[in-house]
The first five atom37 places (N, CA, C, CB, O) and aatype in JSON, in Angstrom:
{
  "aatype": [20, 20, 20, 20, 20, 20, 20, 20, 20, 20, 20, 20, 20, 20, 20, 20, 20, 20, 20, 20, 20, 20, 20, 20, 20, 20, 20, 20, 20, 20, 20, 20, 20, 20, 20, 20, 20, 20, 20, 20, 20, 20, 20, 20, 20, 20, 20, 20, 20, 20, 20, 20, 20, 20, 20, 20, 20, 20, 20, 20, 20, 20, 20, 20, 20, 20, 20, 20, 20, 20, 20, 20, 20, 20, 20, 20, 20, 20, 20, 20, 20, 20, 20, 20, 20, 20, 20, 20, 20, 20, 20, 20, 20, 20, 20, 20, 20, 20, 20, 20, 20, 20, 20, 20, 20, 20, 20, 20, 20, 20, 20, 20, 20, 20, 20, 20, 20, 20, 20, 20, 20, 20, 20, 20, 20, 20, 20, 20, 20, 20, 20, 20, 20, 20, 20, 20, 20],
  "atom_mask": [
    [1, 1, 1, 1, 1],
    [1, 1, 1, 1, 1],
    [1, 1, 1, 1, 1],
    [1, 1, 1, 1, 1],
    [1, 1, 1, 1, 1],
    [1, 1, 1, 1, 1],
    [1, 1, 1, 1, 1],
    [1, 1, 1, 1, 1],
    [1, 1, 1, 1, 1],
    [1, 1, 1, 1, 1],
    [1, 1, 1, 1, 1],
    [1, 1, 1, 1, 1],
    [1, 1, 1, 1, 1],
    [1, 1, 1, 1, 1],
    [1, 1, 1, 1, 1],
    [1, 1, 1, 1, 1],
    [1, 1, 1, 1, 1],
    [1, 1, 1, 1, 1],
    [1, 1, 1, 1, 1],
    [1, 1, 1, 1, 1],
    [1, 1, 1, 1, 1],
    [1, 1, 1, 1, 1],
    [1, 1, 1, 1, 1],
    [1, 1, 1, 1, 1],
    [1, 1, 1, 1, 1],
    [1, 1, 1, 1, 1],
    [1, 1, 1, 1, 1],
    [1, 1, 1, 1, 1],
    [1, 1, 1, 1, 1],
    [1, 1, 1, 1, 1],
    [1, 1, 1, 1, 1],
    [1, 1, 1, 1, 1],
    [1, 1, 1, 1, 1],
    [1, 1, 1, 1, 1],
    [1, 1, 1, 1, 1],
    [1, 1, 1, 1, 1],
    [1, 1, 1, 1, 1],
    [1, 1, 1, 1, 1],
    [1, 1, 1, 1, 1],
    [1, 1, 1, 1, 1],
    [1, 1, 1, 1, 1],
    [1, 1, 1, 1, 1],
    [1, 1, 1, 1, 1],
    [1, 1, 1, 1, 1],
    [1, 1, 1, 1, 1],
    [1, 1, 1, 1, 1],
    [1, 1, 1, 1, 1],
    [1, 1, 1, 1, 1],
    [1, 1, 1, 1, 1],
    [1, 1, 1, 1, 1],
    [1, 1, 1, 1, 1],
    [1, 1, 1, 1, 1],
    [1, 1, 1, 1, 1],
    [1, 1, 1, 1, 1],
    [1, 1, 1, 1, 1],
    [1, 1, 1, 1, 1],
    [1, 1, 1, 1, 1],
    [1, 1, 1, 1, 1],
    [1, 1, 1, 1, 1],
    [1, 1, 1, 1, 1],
    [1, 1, 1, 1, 1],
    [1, 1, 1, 1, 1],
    [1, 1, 1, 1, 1],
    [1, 1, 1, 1, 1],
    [1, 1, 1, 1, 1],
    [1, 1, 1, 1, 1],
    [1, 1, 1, 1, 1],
    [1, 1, 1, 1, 1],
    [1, 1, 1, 1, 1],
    [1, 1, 1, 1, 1],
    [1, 1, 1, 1, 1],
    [1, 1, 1, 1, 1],
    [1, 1, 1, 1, 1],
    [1, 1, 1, 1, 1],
    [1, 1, 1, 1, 1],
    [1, 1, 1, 1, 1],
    [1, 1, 1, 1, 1],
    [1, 1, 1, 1, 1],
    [1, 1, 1, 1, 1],
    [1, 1, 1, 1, 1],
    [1, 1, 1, 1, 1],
    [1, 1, 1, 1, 1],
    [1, 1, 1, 1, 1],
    [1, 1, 1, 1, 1],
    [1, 1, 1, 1, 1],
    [1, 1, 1, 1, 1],
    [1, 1, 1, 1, 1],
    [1, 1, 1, 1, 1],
    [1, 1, 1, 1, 1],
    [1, 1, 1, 1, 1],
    [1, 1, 1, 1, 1],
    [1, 1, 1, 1, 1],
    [1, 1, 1, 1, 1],
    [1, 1, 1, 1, 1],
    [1, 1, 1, 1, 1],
    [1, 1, 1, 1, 1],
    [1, 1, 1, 1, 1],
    [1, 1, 1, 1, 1],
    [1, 1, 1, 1, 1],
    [1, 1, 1, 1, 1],
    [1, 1, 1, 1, 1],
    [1, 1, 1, 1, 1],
    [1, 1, 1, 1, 1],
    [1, 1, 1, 1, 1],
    [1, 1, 1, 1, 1],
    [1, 1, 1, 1, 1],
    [1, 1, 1, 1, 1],
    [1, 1, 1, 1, 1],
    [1, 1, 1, 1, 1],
    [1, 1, 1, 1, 1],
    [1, 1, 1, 1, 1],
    [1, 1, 1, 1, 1],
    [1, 1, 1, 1, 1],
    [1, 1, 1, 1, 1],
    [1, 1, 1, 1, 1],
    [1, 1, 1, 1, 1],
    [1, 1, 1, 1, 1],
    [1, 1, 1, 1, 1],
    [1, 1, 1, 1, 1],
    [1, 1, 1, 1, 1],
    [1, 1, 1, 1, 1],
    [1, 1, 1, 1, 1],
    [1, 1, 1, 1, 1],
    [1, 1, 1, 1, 1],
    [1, 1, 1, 1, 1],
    [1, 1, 1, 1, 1],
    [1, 1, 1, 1, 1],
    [1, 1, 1, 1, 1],
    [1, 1, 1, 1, 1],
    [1, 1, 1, 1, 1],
    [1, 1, 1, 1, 1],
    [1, 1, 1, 1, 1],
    [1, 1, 1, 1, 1],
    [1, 1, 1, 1, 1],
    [1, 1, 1, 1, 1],
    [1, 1, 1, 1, 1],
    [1, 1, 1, 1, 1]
  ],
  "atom_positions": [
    [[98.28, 270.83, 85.41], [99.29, 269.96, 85.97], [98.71, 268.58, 86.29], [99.89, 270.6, 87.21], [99.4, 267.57, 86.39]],
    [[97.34, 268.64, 86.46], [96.82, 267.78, 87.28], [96.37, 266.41, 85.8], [95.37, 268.7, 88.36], [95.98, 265.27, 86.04]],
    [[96.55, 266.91, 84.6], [96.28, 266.52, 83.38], [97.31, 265.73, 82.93], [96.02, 267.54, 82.57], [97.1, 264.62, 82.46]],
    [[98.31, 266.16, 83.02], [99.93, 265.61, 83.3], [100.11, 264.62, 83.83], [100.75, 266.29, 84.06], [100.52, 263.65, 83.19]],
    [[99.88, 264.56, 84.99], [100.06, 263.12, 85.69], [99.44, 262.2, 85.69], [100.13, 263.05, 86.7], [99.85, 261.08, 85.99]],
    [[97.88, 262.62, 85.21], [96.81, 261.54, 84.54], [97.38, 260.4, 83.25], [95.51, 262.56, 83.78], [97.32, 259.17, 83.22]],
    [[97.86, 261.27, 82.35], [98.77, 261.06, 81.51], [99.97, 260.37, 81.86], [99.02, 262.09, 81.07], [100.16, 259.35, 81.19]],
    [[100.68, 260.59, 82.58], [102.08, 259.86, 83.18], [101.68, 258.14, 83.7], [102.71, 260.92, 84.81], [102.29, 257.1, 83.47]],
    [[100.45, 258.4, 84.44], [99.78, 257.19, 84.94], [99.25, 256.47, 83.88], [98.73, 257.46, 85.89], [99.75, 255.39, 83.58]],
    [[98.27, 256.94, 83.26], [98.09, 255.85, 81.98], [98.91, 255.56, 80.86], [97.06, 256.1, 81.31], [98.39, 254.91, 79.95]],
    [[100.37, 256.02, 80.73], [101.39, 255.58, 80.16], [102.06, 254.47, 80.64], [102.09, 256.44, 80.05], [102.54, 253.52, 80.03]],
    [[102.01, 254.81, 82.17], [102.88, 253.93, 83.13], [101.92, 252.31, 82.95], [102.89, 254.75, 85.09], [102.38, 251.25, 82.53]],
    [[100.92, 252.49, 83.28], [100.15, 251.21, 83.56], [99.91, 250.52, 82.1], [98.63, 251.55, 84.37], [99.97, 249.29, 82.05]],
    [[99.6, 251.4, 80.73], [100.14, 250.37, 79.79], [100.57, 249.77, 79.47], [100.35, 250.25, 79.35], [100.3, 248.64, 79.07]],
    [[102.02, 250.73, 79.6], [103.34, 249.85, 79.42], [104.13, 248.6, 80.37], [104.28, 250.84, 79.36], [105.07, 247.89, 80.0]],
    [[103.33, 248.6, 81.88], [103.26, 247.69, 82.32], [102.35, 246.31, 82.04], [103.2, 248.16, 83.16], [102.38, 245.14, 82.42]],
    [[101.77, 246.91, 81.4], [100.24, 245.64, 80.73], [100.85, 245.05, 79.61], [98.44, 246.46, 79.98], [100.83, 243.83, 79.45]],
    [[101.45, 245.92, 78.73], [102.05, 245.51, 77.46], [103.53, 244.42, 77.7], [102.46, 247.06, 76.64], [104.09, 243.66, 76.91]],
    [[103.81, 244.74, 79.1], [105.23, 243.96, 79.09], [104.69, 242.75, 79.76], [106.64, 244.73, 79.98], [105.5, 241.82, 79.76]],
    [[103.52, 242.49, 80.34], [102.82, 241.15, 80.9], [102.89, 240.42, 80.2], [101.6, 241.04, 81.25], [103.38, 239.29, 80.19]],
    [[101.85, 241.6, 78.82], [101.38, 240.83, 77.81], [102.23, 239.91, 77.18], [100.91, 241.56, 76.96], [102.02, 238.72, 76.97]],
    [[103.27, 240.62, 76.87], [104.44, 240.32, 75.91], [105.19, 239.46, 76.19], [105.22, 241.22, 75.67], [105.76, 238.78, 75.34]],
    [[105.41, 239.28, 78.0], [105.78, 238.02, 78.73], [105.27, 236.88, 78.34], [105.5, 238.05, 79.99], [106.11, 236.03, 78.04]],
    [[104.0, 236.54, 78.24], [103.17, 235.51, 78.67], [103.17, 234.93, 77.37], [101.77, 235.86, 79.33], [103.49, 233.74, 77.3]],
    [[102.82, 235.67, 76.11], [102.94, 235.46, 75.0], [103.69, 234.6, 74.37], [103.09, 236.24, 74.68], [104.85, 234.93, 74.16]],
    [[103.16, 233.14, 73.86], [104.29, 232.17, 73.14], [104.41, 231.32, 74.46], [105.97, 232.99, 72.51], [104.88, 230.19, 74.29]],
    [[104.16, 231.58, 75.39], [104.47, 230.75, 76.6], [103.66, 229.24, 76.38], [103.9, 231.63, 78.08], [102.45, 229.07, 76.22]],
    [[104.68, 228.27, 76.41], [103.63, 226.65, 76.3], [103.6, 226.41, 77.82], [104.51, 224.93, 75.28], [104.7, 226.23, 78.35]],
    [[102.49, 226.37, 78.61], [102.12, 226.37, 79.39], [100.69, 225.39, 80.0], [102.25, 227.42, 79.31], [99.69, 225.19, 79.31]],
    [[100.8, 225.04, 80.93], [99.23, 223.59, 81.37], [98.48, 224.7, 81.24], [98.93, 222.49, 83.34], [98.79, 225.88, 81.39]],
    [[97.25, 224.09, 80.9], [95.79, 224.94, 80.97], [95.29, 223.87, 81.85], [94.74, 225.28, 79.37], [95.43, 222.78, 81.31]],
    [[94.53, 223.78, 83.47], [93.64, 222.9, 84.17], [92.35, 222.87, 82.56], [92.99, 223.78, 86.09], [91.81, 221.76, 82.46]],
    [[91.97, 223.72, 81.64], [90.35, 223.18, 81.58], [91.0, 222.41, 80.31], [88.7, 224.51, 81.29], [90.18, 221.75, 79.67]],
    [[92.19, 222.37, 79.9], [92.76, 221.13, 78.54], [92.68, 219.78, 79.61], [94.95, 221.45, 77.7], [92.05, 218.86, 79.1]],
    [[93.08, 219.57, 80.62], [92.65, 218.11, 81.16], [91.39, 217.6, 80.91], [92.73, 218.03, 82.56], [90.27, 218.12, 80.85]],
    [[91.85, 216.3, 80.77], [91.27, 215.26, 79.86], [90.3, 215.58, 78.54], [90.5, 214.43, 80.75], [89.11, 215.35, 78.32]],
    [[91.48, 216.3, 77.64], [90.45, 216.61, 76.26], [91.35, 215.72, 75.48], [90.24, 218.45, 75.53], [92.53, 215.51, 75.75]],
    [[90.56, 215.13, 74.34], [91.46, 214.33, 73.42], [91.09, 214.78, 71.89], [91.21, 212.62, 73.66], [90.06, 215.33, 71.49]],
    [[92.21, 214.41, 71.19], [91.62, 215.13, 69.86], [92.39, 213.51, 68.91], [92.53, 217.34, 69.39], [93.47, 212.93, 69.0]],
    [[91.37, 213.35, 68.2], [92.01, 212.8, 67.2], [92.23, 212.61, 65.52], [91.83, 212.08, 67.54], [91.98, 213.7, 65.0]],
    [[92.54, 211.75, 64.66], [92.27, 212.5, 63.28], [91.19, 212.54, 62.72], [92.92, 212.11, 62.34], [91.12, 212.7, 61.5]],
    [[89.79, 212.36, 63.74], [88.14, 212.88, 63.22], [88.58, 213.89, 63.02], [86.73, 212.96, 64.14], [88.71, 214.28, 61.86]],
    [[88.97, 214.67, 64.12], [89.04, 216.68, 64.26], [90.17, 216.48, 63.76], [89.03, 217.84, 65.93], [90.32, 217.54, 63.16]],
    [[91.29, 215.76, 63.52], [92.35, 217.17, 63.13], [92.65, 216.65, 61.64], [94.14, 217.41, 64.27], [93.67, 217.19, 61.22]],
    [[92.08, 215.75, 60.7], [92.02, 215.73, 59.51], [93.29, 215.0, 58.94], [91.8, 217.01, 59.1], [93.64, 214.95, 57.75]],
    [[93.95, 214.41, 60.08], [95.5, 214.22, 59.5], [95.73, 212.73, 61.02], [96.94, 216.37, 59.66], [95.28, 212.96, 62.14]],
    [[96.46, 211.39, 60.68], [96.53, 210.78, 62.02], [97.79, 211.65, 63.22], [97.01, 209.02, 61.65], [98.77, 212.23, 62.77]],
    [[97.58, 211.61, 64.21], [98.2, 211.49, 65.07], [99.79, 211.11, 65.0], [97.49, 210.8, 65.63], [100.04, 210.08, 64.38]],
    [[100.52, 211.59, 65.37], [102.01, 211.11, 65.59], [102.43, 210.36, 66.19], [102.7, 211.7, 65.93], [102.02, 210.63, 67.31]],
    [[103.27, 209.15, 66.28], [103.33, 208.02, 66.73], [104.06, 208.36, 68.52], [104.24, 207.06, 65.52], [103.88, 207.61, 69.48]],
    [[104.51, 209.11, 68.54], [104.51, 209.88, 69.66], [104.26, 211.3, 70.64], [105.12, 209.72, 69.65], [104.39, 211.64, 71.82]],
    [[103.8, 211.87, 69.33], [103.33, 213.13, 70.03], [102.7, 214.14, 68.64], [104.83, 213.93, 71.0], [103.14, 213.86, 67.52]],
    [[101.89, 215.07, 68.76], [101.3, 215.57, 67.61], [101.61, 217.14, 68.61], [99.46, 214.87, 67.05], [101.55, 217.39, 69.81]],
    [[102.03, 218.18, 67.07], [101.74, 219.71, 67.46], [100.78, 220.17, 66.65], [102.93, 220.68, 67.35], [101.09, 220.41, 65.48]],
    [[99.64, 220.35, 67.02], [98.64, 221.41, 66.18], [98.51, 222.57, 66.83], [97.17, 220.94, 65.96], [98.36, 222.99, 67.98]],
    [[98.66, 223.11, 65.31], [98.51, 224.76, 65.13], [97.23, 225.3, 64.72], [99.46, 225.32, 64.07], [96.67, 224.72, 63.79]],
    [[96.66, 226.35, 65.27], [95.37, 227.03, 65.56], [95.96, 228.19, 64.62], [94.9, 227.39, 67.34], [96.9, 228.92, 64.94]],
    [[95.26, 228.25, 63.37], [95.85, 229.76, 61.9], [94.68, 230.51, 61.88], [96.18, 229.18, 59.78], [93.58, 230.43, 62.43]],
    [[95.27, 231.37, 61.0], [94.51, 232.47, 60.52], [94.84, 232.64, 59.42], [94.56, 233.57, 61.14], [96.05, 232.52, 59.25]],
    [[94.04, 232.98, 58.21], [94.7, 233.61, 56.72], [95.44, 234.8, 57.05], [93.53, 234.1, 55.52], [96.51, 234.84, 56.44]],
    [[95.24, 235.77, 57.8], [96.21, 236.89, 57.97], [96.83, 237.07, 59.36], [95.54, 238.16, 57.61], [96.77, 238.0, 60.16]],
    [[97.29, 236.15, 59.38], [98.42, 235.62, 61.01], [99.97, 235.74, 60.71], [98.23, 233.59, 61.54], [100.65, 234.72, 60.61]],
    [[100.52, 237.06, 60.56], [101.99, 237.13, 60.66], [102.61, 235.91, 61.38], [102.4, 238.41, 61.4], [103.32, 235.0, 60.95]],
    [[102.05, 236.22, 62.8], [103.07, 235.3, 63.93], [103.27, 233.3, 63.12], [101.79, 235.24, 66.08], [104.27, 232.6, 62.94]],
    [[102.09, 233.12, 62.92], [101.21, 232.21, 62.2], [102.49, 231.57, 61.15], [99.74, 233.12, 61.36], [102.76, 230.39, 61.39]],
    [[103.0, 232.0, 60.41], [103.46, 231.75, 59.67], [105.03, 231.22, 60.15], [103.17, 232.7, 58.91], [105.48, 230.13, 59.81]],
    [[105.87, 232.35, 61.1], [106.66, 232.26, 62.02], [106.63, 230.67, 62.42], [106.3, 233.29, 63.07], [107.51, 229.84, 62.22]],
    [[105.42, 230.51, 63.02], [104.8, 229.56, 64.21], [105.07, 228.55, 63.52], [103.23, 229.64, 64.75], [105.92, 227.79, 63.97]],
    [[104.34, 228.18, 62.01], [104.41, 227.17, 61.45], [105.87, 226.6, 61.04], [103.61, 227.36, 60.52], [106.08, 225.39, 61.02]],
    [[107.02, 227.67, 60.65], [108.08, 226.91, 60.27], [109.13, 226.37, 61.3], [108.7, 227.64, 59.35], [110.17, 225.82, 60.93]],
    [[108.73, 226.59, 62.85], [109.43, 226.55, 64.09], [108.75, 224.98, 64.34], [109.06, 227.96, 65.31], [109.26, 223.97, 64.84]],
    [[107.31, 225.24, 63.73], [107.15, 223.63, 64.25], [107.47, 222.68, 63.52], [105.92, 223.19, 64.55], [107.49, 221.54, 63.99]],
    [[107.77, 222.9, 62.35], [108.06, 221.9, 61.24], [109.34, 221.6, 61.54], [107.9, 222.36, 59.76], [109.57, 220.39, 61.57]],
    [[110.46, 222.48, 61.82], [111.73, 222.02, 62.22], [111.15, 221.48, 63.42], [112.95, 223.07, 62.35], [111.11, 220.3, 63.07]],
    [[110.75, 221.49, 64.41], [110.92, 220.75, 65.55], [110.31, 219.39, 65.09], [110.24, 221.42, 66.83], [110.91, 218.37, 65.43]],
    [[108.94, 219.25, 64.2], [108.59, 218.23, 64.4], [109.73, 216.8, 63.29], [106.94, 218.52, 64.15], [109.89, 215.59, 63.38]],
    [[110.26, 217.91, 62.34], [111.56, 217.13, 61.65], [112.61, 216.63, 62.57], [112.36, 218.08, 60.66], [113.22, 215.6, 62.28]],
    [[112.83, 217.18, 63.51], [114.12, 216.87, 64.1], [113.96, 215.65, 64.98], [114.68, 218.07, 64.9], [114.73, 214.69, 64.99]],
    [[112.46, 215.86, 66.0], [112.2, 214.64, 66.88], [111.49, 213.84, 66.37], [111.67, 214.81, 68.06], [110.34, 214.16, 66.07]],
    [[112.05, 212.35, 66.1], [110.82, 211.05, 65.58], [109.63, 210.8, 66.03], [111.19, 209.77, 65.78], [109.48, 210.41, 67.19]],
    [[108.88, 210.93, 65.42], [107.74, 209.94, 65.82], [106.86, 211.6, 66.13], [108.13, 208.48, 67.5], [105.84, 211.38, 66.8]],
    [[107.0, 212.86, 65.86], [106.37, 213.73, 66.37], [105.5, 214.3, 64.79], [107.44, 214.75, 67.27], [106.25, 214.42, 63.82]],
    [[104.3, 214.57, 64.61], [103.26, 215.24, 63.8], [103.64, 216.8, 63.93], [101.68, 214.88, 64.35], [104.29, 217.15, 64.92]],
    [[103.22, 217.81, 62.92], [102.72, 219.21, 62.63], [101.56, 219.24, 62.16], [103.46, 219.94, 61.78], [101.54, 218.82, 61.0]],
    [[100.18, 219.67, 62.7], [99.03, 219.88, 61.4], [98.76, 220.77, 62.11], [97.75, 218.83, 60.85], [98.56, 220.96, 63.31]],
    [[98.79, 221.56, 60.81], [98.09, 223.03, 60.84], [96.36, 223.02, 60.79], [98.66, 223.93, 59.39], [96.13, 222.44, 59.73]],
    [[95.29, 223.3, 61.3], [94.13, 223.46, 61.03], [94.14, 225.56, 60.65], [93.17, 222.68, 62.51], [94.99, 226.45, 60.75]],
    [[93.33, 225.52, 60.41], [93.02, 226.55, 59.94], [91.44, 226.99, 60.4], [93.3, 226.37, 58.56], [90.36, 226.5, 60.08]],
    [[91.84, 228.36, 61.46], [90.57, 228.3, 62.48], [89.21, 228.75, 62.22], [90.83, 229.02, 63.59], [88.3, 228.65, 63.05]],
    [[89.07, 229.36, 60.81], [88.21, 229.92, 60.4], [87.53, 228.72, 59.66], [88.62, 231.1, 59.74], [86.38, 228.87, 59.25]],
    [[87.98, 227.94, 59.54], [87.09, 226.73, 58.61], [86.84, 226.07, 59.88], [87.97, 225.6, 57.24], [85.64, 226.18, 60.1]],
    [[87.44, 225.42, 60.85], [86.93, 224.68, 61.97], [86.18, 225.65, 63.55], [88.35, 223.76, 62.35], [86.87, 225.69, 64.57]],
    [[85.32, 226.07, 63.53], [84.44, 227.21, 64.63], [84.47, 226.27, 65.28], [82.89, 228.02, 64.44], [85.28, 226.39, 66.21]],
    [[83.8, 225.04, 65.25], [83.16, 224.3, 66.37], [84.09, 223.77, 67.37], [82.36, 223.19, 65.87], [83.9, 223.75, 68.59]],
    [[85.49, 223.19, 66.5], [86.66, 222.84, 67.41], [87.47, 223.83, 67.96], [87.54, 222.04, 66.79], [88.04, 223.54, 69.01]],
    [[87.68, 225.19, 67.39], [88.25, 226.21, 67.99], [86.89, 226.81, 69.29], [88.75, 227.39, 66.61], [87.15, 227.44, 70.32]],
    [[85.74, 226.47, 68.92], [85.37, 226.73, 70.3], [85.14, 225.95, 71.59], [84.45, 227.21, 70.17], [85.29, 226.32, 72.75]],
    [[84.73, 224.75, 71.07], [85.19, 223.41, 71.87], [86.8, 223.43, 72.85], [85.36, 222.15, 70.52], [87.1, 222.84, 73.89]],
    [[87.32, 224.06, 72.26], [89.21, 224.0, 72.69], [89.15, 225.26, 73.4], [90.65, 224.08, 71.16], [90.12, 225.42, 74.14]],
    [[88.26, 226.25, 73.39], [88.49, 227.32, 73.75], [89.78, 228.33, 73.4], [88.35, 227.06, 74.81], [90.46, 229.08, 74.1]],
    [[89.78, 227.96, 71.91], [90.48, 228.81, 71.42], [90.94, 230.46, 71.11], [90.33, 228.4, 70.87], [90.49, 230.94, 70.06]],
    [[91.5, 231.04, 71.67], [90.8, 232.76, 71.52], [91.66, 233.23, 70.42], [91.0, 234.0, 73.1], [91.08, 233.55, 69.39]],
    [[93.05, 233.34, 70.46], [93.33, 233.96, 69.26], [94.41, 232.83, 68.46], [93.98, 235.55, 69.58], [94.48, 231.61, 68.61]],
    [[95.11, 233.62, 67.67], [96.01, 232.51, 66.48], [97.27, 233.39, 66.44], [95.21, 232.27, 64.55], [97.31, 234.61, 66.33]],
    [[98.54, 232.34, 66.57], [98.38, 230.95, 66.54], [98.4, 230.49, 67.88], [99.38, 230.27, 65.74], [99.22, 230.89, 68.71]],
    [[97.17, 229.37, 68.19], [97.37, 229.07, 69.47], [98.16, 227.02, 68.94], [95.44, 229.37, 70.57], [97.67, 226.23, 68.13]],
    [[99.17, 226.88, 69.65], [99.58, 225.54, 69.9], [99.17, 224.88, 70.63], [100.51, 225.38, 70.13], [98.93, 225.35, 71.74]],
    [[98.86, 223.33, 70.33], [98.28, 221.92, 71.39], [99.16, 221.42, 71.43], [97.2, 220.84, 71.08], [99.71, 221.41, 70.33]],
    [[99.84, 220.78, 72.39], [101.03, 219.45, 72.53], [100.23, 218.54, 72.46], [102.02, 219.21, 73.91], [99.38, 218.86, 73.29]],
    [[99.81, 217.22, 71.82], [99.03, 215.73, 72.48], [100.33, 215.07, 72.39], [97.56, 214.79, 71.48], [101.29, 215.23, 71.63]],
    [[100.09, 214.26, 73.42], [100.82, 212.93, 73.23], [100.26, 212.11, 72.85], [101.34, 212.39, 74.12], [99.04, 212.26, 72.75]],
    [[100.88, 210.85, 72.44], [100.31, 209.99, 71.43], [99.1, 209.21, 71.34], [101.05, 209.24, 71.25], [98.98, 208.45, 70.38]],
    [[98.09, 209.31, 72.28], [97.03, 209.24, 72.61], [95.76, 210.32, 72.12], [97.3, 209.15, 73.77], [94.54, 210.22, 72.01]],
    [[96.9, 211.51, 71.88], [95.74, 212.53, 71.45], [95.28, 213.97, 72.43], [94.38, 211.55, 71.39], [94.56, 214.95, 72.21]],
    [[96.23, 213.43, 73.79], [95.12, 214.21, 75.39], [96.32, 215.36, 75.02], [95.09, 213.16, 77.79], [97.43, 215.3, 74.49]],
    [[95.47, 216.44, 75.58], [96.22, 217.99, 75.4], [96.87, 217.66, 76.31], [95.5, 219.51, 75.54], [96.25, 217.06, 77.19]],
    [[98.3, 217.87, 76.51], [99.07, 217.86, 77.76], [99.95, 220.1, 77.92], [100.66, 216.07, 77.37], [100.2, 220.73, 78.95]],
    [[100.11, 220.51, 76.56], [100.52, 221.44, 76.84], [99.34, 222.55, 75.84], [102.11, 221.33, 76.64], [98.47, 222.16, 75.06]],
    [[99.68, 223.91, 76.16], [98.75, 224.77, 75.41], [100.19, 226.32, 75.02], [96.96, 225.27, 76.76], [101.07, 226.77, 75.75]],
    [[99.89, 226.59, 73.89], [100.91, 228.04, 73.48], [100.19, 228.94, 73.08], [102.0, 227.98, 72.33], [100.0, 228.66, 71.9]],
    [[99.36, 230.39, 73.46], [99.23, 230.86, 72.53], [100.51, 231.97, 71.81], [98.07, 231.27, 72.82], [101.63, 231.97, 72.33]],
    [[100.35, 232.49, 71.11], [101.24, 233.19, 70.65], [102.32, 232.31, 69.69], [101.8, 233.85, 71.82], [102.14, 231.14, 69.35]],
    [[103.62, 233.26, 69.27], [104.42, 232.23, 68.45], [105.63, 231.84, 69.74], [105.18, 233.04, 66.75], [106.13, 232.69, 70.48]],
    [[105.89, 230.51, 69.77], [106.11, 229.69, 70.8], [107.47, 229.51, 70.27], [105.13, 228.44, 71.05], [107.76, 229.28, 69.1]],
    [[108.45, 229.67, 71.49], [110.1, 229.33, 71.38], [110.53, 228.11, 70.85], [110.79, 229.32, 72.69], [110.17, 227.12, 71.49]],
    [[111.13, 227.95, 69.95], [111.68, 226.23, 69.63], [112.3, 225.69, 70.87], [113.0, 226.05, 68.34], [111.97, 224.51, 71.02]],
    [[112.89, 226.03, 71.59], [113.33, 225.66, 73.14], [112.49, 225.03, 73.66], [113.57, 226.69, 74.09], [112.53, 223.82, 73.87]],
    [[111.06, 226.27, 74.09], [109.74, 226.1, 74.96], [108.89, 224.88, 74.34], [108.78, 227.57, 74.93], [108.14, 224.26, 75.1]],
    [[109.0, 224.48, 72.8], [108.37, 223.66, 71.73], [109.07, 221.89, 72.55], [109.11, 224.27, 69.7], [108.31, 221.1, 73.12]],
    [[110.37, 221.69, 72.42], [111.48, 220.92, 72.47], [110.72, 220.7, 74.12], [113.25, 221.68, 72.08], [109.8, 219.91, 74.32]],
    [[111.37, 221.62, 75.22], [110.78, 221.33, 76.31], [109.13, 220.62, 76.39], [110.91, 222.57, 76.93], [109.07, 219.94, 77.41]],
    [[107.86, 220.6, 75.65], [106.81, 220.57, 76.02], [106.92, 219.34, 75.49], [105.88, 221.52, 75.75], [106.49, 218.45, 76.22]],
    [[107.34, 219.01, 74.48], [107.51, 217.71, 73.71], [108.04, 216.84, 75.06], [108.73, 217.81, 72.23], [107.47, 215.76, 75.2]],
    [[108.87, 217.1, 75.87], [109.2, 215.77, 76.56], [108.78, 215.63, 77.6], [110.37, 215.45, 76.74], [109.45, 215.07, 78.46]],
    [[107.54, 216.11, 77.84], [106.6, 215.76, 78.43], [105.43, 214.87, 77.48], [106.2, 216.98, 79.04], [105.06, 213.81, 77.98]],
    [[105.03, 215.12, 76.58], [104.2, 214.68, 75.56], [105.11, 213.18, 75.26], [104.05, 215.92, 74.2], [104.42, 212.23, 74.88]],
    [[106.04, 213.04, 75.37], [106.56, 211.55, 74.36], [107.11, 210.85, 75.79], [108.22, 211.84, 72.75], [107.62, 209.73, 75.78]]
  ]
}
């Protein structure tokens, strides 16, 4: 019996971990250690957006990744003056560790200067995208 409820408990507390997880996930949200980082088209291979840039943090085998990328392309079509560049994290180590990047796809908001103002990991709401942008422009 006593095996049972061991069981009941580590079902329970998963599935509470998994619904955190699953919360938080895609969330564009401040990171304190992105203050004052700047990125510009040295690292991201592409210029800057005349008002705001979204780079995407990939993977060659990134389901979400792919998702991620066509949510930002409509967003960055719809608002002027806004960039999409995809980097691709396995070719850039030094800037995905510099950024403290952990998994893919992770999103950067810069504003037009370049300074991280927002951070996403996961695949990020066109809403939550739209919202982070007007802070960035």
């Amino acid at each position: 019996m006593t095996g049972l409820w061991v069981c009941l408990a580590v079902l329970a507390l998963a599935g509470a971990g998994g619904a955190v997880w699953r919360r938080r996930s895609g969330r564009v949200r401040v990171r304190g250690r992105d203050e004052g980082k700047r990125l510009g088209a040295a690292e991201l291979g592409e210029a800057l957006g005349e008002r705001a840039t979204l780079v995407q943090f990939s993977s060659a085998f990134c389901a979400p990744c792919r998702a991620t990328r066509r949510v930002l392309g409509e967003v960055a079509g719809m608002v002027p003056g806004v960039t999409h560049v995809e980097i691709d994290a396995e070719d850039h180590l030094d800037l995905v560790r510099a950024l403290g990047i952990l998994k893919t796809p992770t999103v950067l908001v810069l504003d037009a200067d370049g300074r991280v103002v927002r951070r996403a990991t996961g695949q990020p709401r066109r809403a939550d995208v739209i919202a982070a942008l007007g802070e960035a422009v």
